[in-house]
Backbone as CSV, one residue per row, in Angstrom:
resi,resn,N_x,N_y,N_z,CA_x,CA_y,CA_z,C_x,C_y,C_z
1,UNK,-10.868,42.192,20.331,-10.828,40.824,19.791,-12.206,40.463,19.243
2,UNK,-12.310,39.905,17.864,-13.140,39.550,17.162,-14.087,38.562,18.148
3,UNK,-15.565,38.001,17.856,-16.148,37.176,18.571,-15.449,35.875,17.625
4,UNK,-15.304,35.525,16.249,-14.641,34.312,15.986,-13.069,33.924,16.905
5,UNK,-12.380,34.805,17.078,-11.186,34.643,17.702,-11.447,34.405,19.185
6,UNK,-12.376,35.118,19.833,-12.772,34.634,21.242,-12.948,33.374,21.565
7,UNK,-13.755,32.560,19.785,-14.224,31.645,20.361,-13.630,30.619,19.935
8,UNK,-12.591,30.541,19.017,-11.072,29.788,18.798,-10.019,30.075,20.017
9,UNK,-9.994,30.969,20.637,-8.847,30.851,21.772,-9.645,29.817,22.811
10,UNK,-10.726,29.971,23.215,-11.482,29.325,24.298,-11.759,28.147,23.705
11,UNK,-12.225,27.609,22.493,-11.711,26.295,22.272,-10.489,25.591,22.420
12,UNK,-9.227,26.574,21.956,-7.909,26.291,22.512,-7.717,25.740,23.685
13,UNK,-8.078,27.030,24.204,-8.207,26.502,25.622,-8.711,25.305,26.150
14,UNK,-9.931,24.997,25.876,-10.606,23.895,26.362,-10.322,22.555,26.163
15,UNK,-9.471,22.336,24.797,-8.162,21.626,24.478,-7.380,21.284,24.923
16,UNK,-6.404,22.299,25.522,-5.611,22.136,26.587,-5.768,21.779,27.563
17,UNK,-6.726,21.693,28.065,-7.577,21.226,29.444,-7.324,19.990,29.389
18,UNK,-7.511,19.752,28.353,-8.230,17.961,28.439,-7.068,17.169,28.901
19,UNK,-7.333,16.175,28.995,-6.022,15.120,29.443,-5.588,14.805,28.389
20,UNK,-4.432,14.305,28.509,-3.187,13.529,27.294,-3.939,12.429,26.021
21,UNK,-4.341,11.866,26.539,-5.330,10.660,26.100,-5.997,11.554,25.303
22,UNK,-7.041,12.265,26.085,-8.208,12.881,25.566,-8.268,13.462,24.357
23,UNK,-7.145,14.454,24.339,-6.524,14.989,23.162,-6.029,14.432,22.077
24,UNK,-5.547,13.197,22.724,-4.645,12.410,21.312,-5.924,11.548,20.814
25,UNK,-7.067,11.310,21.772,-8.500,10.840,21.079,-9.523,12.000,20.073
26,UNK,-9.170,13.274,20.437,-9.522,14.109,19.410,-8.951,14.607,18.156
27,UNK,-7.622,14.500,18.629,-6.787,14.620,17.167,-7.186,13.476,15.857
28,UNK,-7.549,12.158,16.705,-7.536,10.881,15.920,-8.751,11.400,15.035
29,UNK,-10.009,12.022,15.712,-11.269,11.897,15.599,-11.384,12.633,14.695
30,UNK,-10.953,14.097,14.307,-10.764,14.988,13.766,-10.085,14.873,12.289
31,UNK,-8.584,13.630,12.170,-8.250,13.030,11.224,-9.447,12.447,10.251
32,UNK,-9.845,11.453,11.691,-10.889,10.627,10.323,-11.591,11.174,9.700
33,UNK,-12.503,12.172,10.395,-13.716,13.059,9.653,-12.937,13.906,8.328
34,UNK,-11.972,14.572,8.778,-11.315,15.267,7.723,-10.885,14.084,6.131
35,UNK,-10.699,12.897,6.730,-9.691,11.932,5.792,-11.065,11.541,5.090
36,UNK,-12.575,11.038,5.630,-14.148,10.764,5.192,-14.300,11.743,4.088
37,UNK,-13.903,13.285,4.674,-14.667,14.209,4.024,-13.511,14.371,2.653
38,UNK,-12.574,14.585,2.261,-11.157,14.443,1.916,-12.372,13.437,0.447
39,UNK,-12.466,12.366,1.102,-12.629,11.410,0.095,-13.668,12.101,-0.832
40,UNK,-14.456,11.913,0.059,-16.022,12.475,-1.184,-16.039,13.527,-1.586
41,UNK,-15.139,14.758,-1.773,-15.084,15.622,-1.494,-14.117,15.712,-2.998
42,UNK,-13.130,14.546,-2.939,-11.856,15.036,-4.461,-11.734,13.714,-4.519
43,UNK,-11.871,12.361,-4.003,-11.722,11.245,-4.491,-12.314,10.369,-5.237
44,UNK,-13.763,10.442,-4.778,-15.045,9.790,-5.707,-15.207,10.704,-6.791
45,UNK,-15.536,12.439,-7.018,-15.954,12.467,-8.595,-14.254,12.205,-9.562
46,UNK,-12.646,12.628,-9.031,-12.251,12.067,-9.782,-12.219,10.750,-10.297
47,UNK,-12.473,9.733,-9.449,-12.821,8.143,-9.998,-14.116,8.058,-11.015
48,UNK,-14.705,8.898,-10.858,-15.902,8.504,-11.399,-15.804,9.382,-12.863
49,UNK,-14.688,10.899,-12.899,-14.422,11.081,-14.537,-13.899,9.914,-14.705
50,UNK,-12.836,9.231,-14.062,-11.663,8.193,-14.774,-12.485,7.167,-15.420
51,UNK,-13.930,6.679,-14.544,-14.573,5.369,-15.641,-15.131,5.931,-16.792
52,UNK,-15.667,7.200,-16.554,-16.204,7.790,-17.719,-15.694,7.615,-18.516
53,UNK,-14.248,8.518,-18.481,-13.109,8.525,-20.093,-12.909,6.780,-19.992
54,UNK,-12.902,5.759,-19.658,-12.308,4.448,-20.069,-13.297,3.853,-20.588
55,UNK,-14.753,4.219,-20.047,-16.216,3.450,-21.054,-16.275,4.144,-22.199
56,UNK,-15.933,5.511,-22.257,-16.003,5.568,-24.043,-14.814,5.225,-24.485
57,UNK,-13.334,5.306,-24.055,-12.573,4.485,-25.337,-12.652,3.416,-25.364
58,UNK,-13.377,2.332,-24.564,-13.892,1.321,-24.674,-14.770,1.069,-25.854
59,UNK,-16.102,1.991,-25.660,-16.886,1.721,-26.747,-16.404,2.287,-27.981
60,UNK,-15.613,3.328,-27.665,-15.280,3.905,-29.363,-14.399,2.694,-29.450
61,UNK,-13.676,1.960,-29.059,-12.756,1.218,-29.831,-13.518,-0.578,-30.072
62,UNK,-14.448,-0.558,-30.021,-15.375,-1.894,-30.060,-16.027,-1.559,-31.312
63,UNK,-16.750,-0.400,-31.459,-17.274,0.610,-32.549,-16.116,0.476,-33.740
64,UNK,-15.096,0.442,-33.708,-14.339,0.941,-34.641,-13.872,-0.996,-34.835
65,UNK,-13.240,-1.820,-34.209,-12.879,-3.158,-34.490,-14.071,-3.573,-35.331
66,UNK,-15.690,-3.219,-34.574,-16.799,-3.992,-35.705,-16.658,-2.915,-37.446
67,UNK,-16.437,-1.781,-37.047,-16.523,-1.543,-38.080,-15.168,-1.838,-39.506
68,UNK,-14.108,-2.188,-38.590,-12.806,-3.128,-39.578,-13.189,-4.252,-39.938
69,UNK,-14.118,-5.137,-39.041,-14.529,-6.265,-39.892,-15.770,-6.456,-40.535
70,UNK,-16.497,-5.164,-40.703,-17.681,-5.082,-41.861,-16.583,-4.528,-43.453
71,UNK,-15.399,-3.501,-42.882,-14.839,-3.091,-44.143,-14.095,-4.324,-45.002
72,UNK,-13.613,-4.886,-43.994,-12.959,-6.279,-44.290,-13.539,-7.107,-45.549
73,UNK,-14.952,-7.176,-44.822,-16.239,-8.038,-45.581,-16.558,-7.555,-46.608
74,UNK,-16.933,-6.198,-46.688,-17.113,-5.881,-48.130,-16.277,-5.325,-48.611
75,UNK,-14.508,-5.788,-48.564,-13.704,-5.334,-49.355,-13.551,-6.746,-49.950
76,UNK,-13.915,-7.902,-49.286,-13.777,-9.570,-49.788,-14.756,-9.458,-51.317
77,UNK,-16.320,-8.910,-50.855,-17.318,-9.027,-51.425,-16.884,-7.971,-52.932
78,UNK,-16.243,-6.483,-52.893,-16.098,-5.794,-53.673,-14.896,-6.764,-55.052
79,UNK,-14.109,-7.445,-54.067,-13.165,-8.291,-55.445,-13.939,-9.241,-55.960
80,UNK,-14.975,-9.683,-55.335,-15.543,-10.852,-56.088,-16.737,-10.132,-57.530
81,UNK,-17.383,-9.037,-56.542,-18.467,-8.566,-57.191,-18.056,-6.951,-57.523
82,UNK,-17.762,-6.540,-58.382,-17.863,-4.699,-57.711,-19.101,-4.216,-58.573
83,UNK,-19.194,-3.356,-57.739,-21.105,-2.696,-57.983,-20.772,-1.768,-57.405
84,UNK,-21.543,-0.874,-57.907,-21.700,0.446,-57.084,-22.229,0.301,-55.936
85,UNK,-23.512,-0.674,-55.533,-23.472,-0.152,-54.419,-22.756,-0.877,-53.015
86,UNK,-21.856,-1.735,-53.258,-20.936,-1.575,-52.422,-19.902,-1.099,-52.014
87,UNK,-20.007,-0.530,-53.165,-18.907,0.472,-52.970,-19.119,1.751,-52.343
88,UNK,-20.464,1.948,-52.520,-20.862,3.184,-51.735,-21.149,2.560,-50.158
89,UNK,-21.602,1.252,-49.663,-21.075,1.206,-48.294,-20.134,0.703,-48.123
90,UNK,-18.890,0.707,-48.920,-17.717,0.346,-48.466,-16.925,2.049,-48.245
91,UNK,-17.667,2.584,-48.799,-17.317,4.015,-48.644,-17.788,4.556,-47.713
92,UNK,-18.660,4.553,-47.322,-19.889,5.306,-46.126,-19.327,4.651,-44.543
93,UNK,-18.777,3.487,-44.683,-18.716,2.363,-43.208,-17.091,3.092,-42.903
94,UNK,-16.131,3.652,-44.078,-14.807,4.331,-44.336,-14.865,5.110,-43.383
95,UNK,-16.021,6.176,-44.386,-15.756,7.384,-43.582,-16.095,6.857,-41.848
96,UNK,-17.053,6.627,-41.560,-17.595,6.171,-40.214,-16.130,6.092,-39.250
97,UNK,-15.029,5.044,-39.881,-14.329,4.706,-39.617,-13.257,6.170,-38.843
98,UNK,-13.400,6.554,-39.652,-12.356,7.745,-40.117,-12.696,8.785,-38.864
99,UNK,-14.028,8.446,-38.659,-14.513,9.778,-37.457,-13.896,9.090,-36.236
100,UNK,-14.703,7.520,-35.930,-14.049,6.845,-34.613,-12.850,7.057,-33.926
101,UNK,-11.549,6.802,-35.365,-10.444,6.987,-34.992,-10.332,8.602,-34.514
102,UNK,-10.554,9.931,-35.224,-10.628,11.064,-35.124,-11.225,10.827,-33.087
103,UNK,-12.202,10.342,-33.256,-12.708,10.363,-31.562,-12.020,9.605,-30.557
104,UNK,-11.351,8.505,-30.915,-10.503,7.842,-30.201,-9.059,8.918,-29.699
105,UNK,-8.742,9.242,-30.865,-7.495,10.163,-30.780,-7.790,11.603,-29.862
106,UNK,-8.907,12.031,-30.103,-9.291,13.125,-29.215,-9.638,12.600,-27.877
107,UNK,-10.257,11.771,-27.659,-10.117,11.267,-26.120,-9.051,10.791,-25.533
108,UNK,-8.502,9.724,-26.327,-6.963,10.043,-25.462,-5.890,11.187,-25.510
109,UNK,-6.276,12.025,-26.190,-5.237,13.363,-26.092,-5.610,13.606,-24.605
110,UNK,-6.894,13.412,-24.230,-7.276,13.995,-22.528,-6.150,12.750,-21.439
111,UNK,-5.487,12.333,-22.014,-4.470,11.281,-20.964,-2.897,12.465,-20.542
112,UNK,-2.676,12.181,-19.696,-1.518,12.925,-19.467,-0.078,11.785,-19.469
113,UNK,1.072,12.402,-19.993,2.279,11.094,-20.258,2.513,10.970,-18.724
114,UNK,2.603,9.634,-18.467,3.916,9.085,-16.906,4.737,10.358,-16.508
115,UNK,5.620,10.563,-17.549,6.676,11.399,-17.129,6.495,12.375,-17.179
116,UNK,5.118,13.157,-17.722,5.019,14.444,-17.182,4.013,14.570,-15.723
117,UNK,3.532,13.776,-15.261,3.381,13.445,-14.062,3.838,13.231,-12.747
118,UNK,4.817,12.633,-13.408,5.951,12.986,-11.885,6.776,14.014,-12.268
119,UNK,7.033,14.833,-12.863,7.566,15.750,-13.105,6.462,17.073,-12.206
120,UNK,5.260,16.984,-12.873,4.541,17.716,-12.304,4.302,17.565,-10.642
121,UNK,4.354,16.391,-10.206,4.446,16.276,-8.150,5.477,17.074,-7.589
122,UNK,6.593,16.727,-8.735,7.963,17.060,-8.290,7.914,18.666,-7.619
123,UNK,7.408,19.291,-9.165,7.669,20.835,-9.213,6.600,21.117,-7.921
124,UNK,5.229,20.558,-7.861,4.544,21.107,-7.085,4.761,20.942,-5.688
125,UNK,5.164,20.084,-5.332,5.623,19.855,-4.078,6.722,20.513,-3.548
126,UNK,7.821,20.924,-4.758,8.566,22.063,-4.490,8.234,22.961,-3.399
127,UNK,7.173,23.487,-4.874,6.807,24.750,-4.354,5.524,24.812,-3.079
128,UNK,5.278,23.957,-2.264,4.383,23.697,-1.323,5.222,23.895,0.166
129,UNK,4.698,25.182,0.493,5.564,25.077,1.621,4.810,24.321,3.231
130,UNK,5.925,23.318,3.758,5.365,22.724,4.864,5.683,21.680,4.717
131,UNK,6.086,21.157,3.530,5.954,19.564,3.100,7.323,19.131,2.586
132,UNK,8.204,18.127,2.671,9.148,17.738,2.942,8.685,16.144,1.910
133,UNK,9.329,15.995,0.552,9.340,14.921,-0.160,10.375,13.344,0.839
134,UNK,9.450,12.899,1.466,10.667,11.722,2.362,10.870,10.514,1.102
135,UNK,9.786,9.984,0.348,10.096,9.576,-0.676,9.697,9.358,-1.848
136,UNK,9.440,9.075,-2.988,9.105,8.481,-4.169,8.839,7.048,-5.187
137,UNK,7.962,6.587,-5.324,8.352,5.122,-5.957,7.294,4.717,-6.949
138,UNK,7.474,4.961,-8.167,6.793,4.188,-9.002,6.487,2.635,-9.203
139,UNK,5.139,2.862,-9.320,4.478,1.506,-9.400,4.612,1.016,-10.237
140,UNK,4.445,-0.823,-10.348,4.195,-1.303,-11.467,3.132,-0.968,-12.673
141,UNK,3.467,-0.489,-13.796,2.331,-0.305,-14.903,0.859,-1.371,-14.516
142,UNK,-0.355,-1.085,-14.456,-1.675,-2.123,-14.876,-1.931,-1.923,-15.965
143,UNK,-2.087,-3.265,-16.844,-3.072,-3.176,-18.060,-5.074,-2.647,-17.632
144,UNK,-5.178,-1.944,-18.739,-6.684,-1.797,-18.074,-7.234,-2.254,-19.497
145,UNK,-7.923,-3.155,-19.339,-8.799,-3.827,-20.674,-10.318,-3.410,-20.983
146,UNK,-10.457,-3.741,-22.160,-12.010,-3.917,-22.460,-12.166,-4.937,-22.810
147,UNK,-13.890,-5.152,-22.783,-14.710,-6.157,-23.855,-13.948,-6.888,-24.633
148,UNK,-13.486,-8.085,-24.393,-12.924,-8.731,-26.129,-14.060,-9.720,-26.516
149,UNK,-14.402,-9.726,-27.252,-14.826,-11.386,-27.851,-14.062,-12.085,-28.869
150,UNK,-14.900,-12.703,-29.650,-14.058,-13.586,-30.770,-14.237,-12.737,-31.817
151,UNK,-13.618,-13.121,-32.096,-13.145,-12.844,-33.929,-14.349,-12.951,-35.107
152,UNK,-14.424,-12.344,-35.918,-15.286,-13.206,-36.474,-15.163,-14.070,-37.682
153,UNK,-15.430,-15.569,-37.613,-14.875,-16.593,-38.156,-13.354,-17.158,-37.486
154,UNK,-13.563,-16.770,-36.640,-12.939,-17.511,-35.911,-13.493,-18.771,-34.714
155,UNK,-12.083,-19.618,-34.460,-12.802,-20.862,-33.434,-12.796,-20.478,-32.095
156,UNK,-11.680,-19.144,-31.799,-11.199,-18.873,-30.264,-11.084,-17.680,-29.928
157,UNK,-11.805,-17.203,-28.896,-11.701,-15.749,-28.639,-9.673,-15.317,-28.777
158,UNK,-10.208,-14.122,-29.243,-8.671,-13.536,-29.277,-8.132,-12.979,-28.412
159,UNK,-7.136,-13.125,-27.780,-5.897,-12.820,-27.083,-6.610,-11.356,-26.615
160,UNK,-7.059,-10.881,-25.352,-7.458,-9.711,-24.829,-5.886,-8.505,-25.040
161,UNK,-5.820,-7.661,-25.369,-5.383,-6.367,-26.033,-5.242,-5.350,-24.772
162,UNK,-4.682,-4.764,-24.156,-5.181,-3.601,-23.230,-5.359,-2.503,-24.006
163,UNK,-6.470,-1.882,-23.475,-6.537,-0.334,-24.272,-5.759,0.686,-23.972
164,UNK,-5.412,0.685,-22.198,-4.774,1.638,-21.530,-3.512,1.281,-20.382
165,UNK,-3.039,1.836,-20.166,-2.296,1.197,-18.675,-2.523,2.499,-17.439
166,UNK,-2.661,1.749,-16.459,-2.957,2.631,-15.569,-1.385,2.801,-14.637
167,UNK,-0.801,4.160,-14.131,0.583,4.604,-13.771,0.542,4.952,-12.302
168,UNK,0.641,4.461,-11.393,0.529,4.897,-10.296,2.088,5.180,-9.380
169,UNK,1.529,6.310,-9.103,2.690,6.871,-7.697,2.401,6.856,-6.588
170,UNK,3.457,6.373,-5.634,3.257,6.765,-4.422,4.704,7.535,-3.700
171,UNK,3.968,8.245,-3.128,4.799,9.614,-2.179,4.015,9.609,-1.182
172,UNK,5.537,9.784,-0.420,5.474,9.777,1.373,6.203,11.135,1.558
173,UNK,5.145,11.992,2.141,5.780,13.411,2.600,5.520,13.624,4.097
174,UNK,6.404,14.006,4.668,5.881,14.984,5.796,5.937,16.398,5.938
175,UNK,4.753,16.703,6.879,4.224,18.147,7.180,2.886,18.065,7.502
176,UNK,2.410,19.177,8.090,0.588,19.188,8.422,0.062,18.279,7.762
177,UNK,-1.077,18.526,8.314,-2.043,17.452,7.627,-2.934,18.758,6.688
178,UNK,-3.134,20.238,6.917,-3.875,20.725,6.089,-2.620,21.485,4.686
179,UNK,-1.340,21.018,5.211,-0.630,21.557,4.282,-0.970,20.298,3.138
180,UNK,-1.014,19.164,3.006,-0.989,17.872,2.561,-2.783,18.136,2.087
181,UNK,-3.349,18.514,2.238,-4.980,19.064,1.882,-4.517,20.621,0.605
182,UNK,-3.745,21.171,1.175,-3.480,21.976,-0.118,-3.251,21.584,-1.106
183,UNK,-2.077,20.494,-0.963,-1.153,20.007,-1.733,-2.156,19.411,-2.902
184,UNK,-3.203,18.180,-2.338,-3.990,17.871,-3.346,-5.193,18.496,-4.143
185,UNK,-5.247,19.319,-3.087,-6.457,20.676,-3.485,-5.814,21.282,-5.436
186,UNK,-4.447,21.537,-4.620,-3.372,22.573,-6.156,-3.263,21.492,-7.070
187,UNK,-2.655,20.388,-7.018,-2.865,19.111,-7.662,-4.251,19.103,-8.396
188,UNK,-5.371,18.796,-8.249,-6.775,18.535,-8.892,-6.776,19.875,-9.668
189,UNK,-6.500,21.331,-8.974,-7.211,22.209,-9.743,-5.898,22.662,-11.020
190,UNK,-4.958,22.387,-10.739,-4.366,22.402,-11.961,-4.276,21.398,-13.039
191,UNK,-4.567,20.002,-12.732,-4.403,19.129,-13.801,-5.550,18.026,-13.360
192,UNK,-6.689,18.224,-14.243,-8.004,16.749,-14.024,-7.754,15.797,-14.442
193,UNK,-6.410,15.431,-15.012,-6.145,14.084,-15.953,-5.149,13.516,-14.675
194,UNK,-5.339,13.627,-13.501,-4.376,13.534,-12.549,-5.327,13.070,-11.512
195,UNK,-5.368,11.789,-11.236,-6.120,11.381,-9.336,-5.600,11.096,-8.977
196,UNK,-5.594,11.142,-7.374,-5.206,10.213,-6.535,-6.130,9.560,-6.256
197,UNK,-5.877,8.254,-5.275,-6.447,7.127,-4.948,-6.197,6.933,-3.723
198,UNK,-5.744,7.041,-2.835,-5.491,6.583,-1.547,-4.327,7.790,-0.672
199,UNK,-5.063,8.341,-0.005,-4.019,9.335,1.428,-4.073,8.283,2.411
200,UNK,-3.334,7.732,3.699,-2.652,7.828,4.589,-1.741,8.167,5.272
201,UNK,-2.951,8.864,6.322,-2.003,9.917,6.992,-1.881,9.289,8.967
202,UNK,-0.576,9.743,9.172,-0.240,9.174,10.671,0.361,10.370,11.092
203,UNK,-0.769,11.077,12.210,-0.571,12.003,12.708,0.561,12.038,13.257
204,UNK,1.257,11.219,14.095,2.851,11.266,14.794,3.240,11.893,15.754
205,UNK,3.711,13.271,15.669,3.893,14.470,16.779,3.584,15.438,15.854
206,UNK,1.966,15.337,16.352,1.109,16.263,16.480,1.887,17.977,16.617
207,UNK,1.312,19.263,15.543,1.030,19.004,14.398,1.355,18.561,13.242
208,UNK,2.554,17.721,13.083,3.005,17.129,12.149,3.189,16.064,12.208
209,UNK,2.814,15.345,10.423,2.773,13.940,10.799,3.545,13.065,9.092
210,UNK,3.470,12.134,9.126,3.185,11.574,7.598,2.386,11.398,6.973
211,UNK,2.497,11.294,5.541,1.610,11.094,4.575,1.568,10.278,3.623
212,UNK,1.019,9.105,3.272,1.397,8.471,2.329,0.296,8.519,0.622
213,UNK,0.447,9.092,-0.367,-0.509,9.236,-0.865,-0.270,8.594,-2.545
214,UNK,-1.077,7.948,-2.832,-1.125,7.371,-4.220,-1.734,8.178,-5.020
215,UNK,-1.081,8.281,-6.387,-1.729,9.355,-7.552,-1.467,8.555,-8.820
216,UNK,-2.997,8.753,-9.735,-2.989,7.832,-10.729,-3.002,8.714,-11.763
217,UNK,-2.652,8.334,-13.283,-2.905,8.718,-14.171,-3.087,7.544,-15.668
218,UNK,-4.180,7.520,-16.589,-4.337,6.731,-17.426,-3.506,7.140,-18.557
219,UNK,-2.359,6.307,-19.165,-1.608,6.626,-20.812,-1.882,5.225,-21.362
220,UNK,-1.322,5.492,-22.687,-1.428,4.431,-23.981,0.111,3.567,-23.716
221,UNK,1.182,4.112,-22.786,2.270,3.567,-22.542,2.279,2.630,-21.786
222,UNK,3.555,1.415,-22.409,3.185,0.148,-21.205,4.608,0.361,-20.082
223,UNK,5.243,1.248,-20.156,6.353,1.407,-19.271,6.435,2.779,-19.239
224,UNK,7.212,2.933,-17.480,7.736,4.228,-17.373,9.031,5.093,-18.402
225,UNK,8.216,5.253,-19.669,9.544,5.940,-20.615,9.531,7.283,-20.207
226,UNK,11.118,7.349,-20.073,11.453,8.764,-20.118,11.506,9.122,-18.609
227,UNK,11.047,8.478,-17.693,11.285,8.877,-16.657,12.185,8.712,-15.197
């Protein structure tokens, strides 16, 4: 017998020793640290891509509204006056235009649809052995906004717009608690346009317990289509 296995059976052991209480105070203890580490570990840097991608289509799309109402302006100015050289920055502010959108469109291609999202839990959880789907329930859509101000020449800020909606799931599975650590482990490393936000887990009868876990994803859709 290996010295690691010596010294996992004799922890076993020493486990077993303990009183009823004692044990069900180490199981608890053992949860939390795991559920602490869990977090910082796959919960904070995915939150922290998710503001990333929402501050630039934020700014690309603030970038691109000022630049509709400079084209605006000197398309007013080009009927009154035409000159070449507004026309060459009515041309130059175009193209500008032309890239934003090009960058807008490439950053949200990085969004994944609603419905291929739960499609994707579905299959993976399938195939996860240990874990038992008890249920499913889509959340209400959130608008997620940016920056609005006013208009310009206008008397009243305008009607705030959402840029994105945010899609959240929640699933309640049972099985281990490190089968439910795979589960989101295979989750992150197959798809980064995919977080979760919140595990609760209730150990129960020990080693198996429930799980309740929320998973987000950002689309341009304001409802669950298609799913």
């Amino acid at each position: 017998m290996s010295k690691l296995s010596e010294q996992l059976a004799a922890g076993a052991a020493w486990y077993n020793e303990r009183p009823v209480r004692e044990r069900g105070l180490i199981a608890v203890t053992l949860c939390v640290l795991v559920l602490v580490l869990g977090w910082e570990l796959f919960v904070a840097p995915v939150e922290a891509q998710k503001q990333q991608l929402n501050n630039r289509i934020q700014t690309l799309s603030a970038n691109r509204d000022n630049l509709l109402s400079q084209q605006q302006t000197l398309s007013s100015q080009l009927e009154r006056d035409p000159s070449a050289e507004l026309r060459e920055r009515l041309a130059a502010r175009q193209n500008r235009l032309e890239r934003l959108d090009q960058q807008i469109t490439e950053t949200t291609g990085q969004l994944i649809a609603p419905r291929d999202m739960v499609a994707l839990l579905r299959n993976m959880l399938a195939a996860q052995q240990g874990l038992t789907l008890e249920s499913l329930s889509l959340l209400a859509p959130q608008p997620v906004y940016g920056e609005q101000g006013a208009a310009p020449g206008d008397g009243e800020a305008r009607a705030p717009e959402p840029l994105l909606y945010a899609h959240d799931v929640e699933l309640t599975i049972s099985g281990g608690y490190l089968n439910v650590l795979n589960y989101l482990e295979r989750l992150e490393s197959m798809d980064d346009r995919i977080g979760w936000l919140q595990l609760i887990y209730d150990a129960g009868s020990w080693p198996k317990g429930e799980a309740r876990i929320r998973v987000r994803t950002l689309s341009l859709e304001a409802a669950w289509l298609g799913v």
